[in-house]
VMD Tcl script that builds the backbone (N, CA, C; Angstrom):
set m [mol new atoms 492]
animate dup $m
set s [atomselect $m all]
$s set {name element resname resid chain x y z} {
  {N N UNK 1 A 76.127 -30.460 60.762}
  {CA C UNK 1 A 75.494 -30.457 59.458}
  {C C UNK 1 A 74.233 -29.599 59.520}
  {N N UNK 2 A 74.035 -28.615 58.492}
  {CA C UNK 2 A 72.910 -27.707 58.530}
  {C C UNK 2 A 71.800 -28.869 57.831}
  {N N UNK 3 A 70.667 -28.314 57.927}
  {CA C UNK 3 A 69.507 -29.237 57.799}
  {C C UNK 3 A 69.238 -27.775 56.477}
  {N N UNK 4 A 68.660 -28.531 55.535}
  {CA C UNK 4 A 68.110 -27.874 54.466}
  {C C UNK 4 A 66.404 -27.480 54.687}
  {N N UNK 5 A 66.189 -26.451 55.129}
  {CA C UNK 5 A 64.459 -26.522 55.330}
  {C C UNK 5 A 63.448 -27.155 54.180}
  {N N UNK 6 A 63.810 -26.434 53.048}
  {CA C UNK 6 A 62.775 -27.103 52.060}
  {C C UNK 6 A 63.152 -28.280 51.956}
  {N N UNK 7 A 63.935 -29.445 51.587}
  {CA C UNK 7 A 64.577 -30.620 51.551}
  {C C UNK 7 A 64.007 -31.167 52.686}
  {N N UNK 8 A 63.392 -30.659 53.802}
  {CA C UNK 8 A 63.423 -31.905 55.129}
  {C C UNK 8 A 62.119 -31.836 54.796}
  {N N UNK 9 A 61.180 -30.670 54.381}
  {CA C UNK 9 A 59.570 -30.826 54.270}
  {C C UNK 9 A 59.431 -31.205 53.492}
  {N N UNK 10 A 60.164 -31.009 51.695}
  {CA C UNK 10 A 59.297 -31.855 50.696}
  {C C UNK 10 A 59.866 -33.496 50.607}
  {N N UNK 11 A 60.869 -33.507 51.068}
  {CA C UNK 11 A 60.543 -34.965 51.331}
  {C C UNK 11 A 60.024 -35.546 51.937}
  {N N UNK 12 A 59.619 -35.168 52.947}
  {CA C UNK 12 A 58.772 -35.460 54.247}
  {C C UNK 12 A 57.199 -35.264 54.118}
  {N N UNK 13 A 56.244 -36.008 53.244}
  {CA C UNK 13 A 54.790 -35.226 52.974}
  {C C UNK 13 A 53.819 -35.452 54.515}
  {N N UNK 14 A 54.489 -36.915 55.656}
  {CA C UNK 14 A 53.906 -36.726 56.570}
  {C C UNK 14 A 53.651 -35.323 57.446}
  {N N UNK 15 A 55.856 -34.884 57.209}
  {CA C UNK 15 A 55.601 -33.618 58.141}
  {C C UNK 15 A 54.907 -32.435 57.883}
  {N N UNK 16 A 55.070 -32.698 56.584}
  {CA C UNK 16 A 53.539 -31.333 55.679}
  {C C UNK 16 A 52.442 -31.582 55.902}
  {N N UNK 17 A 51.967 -32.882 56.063}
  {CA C UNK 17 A 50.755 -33.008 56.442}
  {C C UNK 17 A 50.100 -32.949 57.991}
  {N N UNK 18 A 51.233 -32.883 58.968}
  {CA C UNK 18 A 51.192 -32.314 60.255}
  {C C UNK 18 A 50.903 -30.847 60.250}
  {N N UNK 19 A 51.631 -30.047 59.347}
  {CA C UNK 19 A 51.482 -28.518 59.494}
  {C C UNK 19 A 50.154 -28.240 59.319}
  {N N UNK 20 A 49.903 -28.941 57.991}
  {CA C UNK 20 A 48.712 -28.944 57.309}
  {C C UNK 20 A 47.408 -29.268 58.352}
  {N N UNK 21 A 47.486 -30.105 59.461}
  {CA C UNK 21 A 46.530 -30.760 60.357}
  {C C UNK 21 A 46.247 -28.740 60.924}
  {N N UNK 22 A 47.444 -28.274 61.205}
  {CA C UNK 22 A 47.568 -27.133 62.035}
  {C C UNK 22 A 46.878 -25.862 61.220}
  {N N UNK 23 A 46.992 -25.765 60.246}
  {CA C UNK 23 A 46.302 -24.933 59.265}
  {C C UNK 23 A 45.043 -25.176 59.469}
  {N N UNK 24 A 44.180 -26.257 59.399}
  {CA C UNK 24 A 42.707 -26.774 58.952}
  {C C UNK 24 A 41.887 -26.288 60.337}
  {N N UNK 25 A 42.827 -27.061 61.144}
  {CA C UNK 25 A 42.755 -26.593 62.850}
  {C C UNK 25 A 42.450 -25.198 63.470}
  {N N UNK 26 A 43.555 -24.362 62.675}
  {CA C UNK 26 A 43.179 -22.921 63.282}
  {C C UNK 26 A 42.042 -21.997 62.301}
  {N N UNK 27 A 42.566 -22.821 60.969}
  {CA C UNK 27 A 41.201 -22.315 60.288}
  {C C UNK 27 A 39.746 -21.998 60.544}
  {N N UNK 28 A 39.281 -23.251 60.873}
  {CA C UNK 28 A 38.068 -23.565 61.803}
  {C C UNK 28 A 37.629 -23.001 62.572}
  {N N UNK 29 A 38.938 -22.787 63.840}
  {CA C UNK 29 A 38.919 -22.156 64.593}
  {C C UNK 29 A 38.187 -20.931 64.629}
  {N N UNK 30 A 38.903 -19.786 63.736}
  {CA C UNK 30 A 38.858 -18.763 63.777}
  {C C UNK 30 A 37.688 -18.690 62.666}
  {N N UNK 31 A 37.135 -19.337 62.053}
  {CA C UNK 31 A 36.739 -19.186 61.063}
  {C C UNK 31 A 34.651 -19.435 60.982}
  {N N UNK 32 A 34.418 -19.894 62.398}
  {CA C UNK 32 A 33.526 -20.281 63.153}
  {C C UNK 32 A 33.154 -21.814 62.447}
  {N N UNK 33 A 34.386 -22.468 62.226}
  {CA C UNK 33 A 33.952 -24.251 62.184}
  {C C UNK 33 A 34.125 -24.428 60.249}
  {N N UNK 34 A 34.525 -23.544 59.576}
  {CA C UNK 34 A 34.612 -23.674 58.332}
  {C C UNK 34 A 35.720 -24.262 57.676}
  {N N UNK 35 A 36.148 -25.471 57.166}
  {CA C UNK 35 A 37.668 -25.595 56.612}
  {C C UNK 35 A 37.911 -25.128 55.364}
  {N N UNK 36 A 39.526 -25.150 55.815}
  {CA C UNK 36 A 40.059 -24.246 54.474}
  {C C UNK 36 A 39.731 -24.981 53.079}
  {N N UNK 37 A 39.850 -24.051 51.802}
  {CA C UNK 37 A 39.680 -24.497 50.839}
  {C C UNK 37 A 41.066 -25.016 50.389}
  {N N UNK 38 A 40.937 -26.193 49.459}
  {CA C UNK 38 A 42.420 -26.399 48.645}
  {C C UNK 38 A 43.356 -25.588 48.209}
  {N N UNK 39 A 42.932 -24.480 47.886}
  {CA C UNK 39 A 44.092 -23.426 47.200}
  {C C UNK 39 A 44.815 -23.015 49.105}
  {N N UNK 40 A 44.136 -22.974 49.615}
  {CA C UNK 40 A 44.947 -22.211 50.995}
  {C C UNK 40 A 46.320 -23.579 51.501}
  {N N UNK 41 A 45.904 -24.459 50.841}
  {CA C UNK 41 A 47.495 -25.789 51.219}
  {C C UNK 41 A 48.097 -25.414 50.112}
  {N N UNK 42 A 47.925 -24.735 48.910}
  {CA C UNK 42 A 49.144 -24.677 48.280}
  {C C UNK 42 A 49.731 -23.512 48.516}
  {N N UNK 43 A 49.151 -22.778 48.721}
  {CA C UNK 43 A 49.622 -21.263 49.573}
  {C C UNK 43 A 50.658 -21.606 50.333}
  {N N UNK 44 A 49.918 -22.494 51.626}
  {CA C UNK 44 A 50.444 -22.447 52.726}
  {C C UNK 44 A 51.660 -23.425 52.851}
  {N N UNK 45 A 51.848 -24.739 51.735}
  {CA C UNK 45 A 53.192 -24.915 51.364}
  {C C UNK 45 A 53.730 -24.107 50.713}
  {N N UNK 46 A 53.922 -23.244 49.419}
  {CA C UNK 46 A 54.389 -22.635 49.339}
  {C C UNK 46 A 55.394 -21.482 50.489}
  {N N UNK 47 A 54.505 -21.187 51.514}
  {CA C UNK 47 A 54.959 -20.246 52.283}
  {C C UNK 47 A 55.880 -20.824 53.252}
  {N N UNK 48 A 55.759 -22.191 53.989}
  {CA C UNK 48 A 55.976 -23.572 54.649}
  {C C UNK 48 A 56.829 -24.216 54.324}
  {N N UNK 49 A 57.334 -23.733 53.134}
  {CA C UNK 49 A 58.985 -24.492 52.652}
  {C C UNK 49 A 59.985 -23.830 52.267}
  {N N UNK 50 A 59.385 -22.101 52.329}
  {CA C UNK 50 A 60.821 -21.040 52.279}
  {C C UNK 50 A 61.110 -20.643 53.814}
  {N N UNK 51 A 62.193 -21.219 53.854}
  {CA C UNK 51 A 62.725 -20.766 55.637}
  {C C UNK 51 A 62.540 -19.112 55.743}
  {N N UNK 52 A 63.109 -18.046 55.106}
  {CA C UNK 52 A 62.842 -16.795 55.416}
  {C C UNK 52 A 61.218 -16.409 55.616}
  {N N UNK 53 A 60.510 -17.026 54.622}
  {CA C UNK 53 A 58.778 -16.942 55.643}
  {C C UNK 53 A 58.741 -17.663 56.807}
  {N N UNK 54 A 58.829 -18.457 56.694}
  {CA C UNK 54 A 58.817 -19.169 58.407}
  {C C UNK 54 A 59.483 -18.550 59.349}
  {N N UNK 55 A 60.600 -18.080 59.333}
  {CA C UNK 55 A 60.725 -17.656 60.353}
  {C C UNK 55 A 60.753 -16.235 60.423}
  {N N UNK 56 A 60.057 -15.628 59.437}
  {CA C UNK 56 A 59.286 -14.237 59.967}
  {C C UNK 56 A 57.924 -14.694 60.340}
  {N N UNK 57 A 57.391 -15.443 59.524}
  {CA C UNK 57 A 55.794 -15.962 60.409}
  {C C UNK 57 A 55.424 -16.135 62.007}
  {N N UNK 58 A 56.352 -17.224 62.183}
  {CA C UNK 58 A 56.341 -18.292 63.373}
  {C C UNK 58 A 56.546 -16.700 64.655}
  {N N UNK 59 A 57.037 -16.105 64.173}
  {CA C UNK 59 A 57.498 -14.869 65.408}
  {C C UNK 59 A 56.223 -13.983 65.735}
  {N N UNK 60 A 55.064 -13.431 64.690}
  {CA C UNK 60 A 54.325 -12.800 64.694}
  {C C UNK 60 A 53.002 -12.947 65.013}
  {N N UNK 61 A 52.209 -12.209 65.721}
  {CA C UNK 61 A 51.376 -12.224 66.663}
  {C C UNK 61 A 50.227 -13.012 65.744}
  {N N UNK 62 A 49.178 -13.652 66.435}
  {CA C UNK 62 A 47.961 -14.631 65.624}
  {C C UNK 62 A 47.316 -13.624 65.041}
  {N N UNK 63 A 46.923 -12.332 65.796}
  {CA C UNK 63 A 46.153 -11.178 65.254}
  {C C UNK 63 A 46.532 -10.381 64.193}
  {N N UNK 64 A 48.443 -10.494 64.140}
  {CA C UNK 64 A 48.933 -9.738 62.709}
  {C C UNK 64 A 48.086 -10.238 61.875}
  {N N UNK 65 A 48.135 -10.999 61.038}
  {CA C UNK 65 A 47.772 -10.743 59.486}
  {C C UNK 65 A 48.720 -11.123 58.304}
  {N N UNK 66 A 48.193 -11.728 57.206}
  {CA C UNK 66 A 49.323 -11.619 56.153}
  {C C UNK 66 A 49.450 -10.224 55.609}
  {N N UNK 67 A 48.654 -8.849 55.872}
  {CA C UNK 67 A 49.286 -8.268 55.168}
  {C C UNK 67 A 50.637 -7.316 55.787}
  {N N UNK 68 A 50.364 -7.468 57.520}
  {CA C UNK 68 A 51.394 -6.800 58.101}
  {C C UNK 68 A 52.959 -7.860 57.829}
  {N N UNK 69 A 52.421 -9.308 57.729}
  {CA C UNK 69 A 53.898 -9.584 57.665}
  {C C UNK 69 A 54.486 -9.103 56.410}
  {N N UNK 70 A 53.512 -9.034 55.049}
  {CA C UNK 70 A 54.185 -8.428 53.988}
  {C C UNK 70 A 54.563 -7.088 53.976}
  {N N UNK 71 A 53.785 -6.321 54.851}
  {CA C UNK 71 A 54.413 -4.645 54.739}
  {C C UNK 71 A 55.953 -4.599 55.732}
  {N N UNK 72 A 55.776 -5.920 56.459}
  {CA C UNK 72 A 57.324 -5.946 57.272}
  {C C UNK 72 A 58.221 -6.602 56.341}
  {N N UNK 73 A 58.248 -7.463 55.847}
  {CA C UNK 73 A 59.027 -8.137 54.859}
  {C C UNK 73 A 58.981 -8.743 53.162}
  {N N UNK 74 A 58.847 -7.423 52.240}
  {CA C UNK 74 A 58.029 -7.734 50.959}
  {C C UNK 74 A 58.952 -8.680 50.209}
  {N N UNK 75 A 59.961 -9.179 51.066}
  {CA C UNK 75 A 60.628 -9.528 50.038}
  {C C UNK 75 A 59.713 -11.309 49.942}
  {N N UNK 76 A 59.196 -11.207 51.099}
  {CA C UNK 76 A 58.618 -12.923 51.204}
  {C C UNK 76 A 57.694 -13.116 49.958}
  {N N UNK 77 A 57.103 -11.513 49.767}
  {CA C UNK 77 A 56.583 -12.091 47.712}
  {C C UNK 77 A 57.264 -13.110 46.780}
  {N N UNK 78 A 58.561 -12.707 47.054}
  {CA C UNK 78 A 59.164 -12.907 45.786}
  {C C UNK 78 A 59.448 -14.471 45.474}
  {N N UNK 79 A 59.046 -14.590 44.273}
  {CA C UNK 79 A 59.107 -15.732 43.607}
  {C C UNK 79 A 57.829 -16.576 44.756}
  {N N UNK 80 A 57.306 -16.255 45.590}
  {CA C UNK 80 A 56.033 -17.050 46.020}
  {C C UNK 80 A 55.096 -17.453 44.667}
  {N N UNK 81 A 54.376 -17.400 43.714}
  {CA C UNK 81 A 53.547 -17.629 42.818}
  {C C UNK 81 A 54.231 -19.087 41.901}
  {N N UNK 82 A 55.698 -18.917 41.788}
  {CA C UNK 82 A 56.685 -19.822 41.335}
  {C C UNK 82 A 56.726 -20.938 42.849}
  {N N UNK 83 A 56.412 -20.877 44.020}
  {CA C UNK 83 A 56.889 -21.809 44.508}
  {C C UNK 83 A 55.451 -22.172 45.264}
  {N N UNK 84 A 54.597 -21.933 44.910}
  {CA C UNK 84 A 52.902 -22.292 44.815}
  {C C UNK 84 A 52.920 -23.559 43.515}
  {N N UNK 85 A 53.633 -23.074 42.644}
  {CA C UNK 85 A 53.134 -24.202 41.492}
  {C C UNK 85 A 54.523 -25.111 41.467}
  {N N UNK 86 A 55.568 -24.725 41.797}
  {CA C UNK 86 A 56.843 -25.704 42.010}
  {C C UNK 86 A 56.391 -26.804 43.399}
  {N N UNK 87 A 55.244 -26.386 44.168}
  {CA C UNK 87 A 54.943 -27.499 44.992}
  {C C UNK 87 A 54.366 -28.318 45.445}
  {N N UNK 88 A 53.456 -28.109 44.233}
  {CA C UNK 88 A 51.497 -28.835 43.931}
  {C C UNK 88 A 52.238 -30.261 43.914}
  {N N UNK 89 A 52.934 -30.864 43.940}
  {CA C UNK 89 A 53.403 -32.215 44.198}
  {C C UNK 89 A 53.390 -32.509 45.666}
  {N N UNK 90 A 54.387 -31.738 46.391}
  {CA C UNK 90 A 54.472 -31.726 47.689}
  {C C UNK 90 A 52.972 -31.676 48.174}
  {N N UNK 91 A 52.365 -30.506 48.066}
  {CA C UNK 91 A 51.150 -30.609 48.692}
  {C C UNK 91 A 50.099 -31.616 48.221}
  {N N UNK 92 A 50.123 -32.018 46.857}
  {CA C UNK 92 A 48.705 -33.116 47.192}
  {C C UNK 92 A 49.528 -34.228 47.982}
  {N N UNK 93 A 50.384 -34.636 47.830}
  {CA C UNK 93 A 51.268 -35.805 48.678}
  {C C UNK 93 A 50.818 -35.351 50.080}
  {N N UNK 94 A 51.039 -34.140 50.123}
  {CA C UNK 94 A 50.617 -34.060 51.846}
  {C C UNK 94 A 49.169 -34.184 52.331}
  {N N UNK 95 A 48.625 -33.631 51.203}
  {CA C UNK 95 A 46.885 -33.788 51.628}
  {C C UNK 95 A 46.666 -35.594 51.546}
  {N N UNK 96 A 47.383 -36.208 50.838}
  {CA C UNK 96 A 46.853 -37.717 50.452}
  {C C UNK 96 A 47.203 -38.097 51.729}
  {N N UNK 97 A 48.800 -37.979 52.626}
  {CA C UNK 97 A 48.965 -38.475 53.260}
  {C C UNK 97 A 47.964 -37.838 55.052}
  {N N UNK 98 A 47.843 -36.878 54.626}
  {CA C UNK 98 A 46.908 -35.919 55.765}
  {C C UNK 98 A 45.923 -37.356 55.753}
  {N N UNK 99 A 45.040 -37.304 55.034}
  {CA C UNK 99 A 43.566 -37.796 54.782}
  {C C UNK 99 A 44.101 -39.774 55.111}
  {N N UNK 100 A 44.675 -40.168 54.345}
  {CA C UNK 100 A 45.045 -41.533 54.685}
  {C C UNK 100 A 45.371 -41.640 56.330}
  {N N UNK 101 A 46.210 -40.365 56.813}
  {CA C UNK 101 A 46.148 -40.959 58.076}
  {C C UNK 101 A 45.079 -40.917 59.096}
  {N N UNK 102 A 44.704 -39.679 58.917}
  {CA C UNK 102 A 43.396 -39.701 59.759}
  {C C UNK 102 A 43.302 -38.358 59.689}
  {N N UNK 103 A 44.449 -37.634 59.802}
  {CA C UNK 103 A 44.832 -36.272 60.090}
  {C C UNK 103 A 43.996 -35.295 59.759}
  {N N UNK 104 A 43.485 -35.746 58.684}
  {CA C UNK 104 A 42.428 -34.298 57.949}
  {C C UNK 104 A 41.568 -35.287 56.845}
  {N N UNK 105 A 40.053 -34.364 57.071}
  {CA C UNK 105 A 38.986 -35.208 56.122}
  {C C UNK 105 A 38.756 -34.426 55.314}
  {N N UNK 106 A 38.957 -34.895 53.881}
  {CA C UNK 106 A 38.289 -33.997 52.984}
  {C C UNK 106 A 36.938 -33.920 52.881}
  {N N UNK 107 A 36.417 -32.759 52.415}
  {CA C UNK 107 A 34.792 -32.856 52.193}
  {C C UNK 107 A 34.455 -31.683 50.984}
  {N N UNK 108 A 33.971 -32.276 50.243}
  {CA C UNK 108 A 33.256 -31.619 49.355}
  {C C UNK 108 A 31.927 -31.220 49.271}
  {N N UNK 109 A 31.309 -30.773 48.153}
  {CA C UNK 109 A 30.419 -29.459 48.285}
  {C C UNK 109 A 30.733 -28.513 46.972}
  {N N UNK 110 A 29.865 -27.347 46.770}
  {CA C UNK 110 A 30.509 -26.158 46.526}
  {C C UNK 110 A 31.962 -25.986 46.101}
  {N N UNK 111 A 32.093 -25.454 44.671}
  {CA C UNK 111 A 33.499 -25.365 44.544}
  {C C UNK 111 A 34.973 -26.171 44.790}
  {N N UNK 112 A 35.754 -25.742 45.568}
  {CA C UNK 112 A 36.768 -26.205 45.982}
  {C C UNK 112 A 36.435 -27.169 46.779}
  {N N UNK 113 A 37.285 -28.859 47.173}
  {CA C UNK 113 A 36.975 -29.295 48.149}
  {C C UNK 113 A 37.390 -28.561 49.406}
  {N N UNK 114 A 37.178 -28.810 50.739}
  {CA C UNK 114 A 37.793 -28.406 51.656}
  {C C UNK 114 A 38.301 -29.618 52.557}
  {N N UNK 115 A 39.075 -29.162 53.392}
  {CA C UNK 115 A 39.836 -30.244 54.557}
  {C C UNK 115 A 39.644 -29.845 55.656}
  {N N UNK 116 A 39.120 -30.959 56.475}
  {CA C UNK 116 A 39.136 -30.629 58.244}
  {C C UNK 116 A 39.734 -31.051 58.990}
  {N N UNK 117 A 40.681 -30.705 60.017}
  {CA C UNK 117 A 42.107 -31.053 60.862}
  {C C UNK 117 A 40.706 -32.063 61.680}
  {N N UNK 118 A 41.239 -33.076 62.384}
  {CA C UNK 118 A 40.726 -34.337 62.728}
  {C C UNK 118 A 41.027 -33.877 64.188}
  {N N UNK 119 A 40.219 -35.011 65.262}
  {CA C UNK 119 A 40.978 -35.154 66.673}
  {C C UNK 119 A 40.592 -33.947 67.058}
  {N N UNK 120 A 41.385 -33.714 68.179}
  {CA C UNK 120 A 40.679 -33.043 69.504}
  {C C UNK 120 A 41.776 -31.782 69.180}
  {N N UNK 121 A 42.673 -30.741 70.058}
  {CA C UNK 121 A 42.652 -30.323 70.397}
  {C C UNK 121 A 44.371 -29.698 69.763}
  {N N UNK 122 A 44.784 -31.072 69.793}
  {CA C UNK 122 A 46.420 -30.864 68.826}
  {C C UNK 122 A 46.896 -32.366 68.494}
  {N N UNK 123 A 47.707 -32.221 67.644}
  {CA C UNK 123 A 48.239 -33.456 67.295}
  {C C UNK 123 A 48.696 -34.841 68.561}
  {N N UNK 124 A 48.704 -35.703 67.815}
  {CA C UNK 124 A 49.129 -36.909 68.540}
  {C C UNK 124 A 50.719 -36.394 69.318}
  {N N UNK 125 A 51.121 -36.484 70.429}
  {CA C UNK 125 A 52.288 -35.970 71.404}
  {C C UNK 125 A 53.305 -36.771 70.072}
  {N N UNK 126 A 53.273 -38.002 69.851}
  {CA C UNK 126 A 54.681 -38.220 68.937}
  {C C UNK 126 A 54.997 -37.475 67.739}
  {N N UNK 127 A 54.422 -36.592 67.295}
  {CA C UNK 127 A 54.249 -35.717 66.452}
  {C C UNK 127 A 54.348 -34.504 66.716}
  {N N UNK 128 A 53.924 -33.515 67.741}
  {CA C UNK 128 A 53.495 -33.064 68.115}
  {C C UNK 128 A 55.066 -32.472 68.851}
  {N N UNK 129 A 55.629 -32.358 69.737}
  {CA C UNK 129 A 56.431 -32.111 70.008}
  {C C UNK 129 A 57.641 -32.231 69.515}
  {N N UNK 130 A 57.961 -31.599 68.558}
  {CA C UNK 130 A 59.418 -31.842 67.447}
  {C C UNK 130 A 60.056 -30.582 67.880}
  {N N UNK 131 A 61.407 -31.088 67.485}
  {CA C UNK 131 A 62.909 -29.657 67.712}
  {C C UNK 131 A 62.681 -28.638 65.985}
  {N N UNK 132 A 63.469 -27.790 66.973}
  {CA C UNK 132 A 63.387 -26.720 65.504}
  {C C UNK 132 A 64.180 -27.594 64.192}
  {N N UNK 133 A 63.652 -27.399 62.767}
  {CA C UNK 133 A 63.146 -26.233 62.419}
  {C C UNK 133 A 61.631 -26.644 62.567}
  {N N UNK 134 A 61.304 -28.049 62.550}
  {CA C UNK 134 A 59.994 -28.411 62.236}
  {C C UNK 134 A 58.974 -27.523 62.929}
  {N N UNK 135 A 59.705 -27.598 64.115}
  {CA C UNK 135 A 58.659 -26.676 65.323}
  {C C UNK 135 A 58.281 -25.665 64.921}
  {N N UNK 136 A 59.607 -24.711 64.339}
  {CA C UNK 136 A 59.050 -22.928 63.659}
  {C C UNK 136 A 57.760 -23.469 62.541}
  {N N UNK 137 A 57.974 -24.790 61.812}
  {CA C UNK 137 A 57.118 -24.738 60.396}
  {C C UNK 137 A 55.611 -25.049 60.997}
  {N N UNK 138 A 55.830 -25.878 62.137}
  {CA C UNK 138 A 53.768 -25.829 62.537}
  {C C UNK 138 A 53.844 -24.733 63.482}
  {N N UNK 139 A 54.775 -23.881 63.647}
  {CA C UNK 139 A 54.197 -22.494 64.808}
  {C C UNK 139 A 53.697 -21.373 63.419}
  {N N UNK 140 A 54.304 -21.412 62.295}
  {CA C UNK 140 A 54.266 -20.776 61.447}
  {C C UNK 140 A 52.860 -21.078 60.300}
  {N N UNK 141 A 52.683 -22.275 60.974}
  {CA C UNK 141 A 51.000 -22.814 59.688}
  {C C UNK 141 A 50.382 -22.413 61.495}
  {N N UNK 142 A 49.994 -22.883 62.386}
  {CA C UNK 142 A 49.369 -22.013 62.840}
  {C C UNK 142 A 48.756 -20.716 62.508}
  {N N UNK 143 A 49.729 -20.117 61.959}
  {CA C UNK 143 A 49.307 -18.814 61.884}
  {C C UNK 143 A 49.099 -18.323 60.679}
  {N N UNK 144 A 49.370 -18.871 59.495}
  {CA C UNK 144 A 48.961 -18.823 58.110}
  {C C UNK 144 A 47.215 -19.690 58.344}
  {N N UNK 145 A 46.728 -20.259 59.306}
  {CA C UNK 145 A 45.250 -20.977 58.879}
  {C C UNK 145 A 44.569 -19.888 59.747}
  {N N UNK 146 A 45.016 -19.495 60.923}
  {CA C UNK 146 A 44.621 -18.241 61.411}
  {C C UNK 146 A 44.309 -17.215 60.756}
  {N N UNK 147 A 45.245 -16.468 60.030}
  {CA C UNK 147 A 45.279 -15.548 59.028}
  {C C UNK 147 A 44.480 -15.644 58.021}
  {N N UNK 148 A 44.648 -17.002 57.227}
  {CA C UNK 148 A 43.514 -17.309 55.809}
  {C C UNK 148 A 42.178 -17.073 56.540}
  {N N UNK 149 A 41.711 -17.401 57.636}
  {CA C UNK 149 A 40.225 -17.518 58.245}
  {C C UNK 149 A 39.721 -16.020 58.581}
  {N N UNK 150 A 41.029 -14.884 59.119}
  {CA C UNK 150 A 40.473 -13.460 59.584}
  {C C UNK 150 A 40.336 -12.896 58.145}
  {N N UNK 151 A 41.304 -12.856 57.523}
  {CA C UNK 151 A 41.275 -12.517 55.928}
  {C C UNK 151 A 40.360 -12.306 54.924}
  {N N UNK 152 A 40.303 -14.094 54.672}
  {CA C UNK 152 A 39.612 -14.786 53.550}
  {C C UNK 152 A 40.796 -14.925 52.495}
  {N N UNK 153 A 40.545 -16.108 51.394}
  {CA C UNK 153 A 41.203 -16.744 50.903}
  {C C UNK 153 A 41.686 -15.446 49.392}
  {N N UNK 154 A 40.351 -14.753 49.140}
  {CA C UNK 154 A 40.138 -14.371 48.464}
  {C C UNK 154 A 41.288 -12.532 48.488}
  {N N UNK 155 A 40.950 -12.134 49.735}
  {CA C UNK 155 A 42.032 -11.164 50.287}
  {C C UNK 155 A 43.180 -11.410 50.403}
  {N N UNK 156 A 43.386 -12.433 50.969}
  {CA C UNK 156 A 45.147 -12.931 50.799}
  {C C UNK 156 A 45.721 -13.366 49.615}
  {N N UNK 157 A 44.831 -14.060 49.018}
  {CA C UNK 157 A 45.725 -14.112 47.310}
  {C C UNK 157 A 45.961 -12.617 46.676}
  {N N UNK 158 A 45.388 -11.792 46.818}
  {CA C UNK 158 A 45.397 -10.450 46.435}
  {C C UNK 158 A 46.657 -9.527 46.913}
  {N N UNK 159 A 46.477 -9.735 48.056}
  {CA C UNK 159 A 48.085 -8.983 49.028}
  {C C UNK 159 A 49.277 -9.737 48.656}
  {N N UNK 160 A 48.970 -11.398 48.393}
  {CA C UNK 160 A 50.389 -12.296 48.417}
  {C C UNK 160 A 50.451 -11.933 46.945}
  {N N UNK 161 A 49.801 -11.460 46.240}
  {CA C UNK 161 A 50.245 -11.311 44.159}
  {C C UNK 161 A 49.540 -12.793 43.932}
  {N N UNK 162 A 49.098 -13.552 43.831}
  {CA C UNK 162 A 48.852 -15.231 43.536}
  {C C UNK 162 A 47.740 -15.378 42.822}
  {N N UNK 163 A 48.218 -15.918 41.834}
  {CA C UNK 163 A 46.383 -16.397 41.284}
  {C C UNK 163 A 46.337 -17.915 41.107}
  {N N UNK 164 A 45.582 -18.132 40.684}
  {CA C UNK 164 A 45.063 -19.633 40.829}
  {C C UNK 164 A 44.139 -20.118 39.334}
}
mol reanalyze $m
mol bondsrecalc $m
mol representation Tube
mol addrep $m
């Protein structure tokens, strides 16, 4: 039996909210300690529940960039802006369940709230070690919170077509 990618994540808002831990995480990271803003989780579900982005993502180097994966594959535009707002369900479900578990703290301020991936270093091991596809979808937010942080939120909505 094939596993449906979008079907296993939007029903699943824990496992979105695992990716999501991974986004906030590398955000920071790269970002010198800053978490992402809210619009970058609907992005980054959006991008996180079409299997053909994921698994052009999950393959490409931390240093690419969103705009090299789009000059390699423009087709990952398409219909993205439609599946940003087809998934604002999925994602606050995932941020509620992020934040209820521990996973990520929201904090406000300025504008947008933002979210900070929790814990040390990577997820809890029972989580944390899953079989494909889940595996491609947090190797692939890895590198979408990476990307939003070298970027900016503001540059990547621009290259991806997206407004808000």
């Amino acid at each position: 039996m094939k596993i449906d990618h979008e079907e296993l994540l939007a029903r699943n808002p824990a496992l979105v909210a695992s990716a999501f831990w991974h986004v906030a995480h590398r955000h920071a990271g790269a970002a010198k300690g800053e978490p992402p803003i809210l619009p970058i989780f609907f992005v980054s579900a959006a991008m996180l529940l079409h299997r053909a982005t994921v698994t052009k993502i999950r393959a490409m180097q931390f240093d690419s960039g969103i705009l090299k994966a789009i000059v390699e594959a423009p087709d990952l535009l398409a219909g993205l802006q439609g599946r940003v707002e087809s998934h604002a369900d999925t994602t606050l479900s995932a941020l509620q369940v992020g934040v209820a578990s521990g996973l990520l703290v929201r904090e406000g301020g300025d504008g947008f709230p933002r979210f900070r991936a929790t814990g040390g270093n990577d997820l809890p091991s029972a989580i944390r070690d899953l079989d494909p596809p889940v595996s491609h979808v947090l190797s692939a937010a890895k590198r979408l919170g990476t990307w939003f942080a070298m970027d900016g939120f503001d540059a990547a909505r621009r290259q991806l077509n997206i407004e808000f």
